[in-house]
C-alpha positions as CSV (number, residue, x, y, z in Angstrom):
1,X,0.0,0.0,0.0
2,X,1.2,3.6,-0.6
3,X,1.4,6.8,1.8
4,X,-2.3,7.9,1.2
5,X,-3.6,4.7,1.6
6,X,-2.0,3.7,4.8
7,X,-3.3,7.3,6.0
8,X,-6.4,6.7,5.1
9,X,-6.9,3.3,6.8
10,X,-5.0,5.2,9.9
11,X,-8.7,7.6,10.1
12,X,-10.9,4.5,9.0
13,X,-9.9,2.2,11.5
14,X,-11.7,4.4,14.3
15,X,-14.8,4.7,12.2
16,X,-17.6,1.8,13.2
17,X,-20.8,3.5,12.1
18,X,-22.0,2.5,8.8
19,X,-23.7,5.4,8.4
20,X,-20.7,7.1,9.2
21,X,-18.2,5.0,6.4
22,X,-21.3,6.0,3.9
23,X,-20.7,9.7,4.2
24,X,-16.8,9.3,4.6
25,X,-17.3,7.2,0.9
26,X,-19.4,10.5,-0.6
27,X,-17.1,12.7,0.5
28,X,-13.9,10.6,-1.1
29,X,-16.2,10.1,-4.2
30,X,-17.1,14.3,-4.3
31,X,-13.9,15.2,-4.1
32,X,-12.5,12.7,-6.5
33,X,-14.9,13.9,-8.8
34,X,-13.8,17.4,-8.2
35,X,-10.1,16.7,-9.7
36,X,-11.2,14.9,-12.5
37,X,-13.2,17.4,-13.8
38,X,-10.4,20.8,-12.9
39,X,-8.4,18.1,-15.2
40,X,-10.4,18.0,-17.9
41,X,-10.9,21.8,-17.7
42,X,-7.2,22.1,-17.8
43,X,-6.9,19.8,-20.9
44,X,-9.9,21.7,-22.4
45,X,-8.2,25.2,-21.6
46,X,-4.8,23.4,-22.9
47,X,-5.9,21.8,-26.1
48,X,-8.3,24.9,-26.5
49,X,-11.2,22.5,-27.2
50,X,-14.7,24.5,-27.8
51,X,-18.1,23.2,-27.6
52,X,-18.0,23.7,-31.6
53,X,-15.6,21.3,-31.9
54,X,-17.3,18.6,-29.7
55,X,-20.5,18.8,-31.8
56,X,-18.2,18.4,-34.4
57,X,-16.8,14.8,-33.2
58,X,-20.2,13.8,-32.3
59,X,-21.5,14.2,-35.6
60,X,-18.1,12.3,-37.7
61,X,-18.7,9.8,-34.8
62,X,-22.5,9.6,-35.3
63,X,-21.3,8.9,-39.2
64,X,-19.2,6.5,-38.4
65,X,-21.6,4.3,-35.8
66,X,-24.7,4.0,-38.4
């Protein structure tokens, strides 16, 4: 196991509540979900990707899939 992990069991192992693990799992799940998407607007701002350009894709890969 890595750093983080080992942490994180080091908090969990005090937790017994179910209810308790269930909010711990939305919040890791929130703020997981919360990176990935300041990633992808990173890459967006990056690669200068525009909503033009996605409706573009769609349509060559609606094209392609019929």
């Amino acid at each position: 196991m890595n750093n983080a992990q080992l942490e994180v069991l080091k908090v969990l192992q005090h937790v017994k509540d179910e209810k308790d693990i269930a909010e711990i799992k939305s919040l890791l799940i929130a703020w997981l979900s919360d990176k990935v998407v300041r990633s992808a607007d990173a890459a967006f701002d990056e690669k200068a990707y525009t909503t033009e350009l996605f409706e573009a894709w769609k349509k060559e890969h609606s094209r392609k899939s019929a």
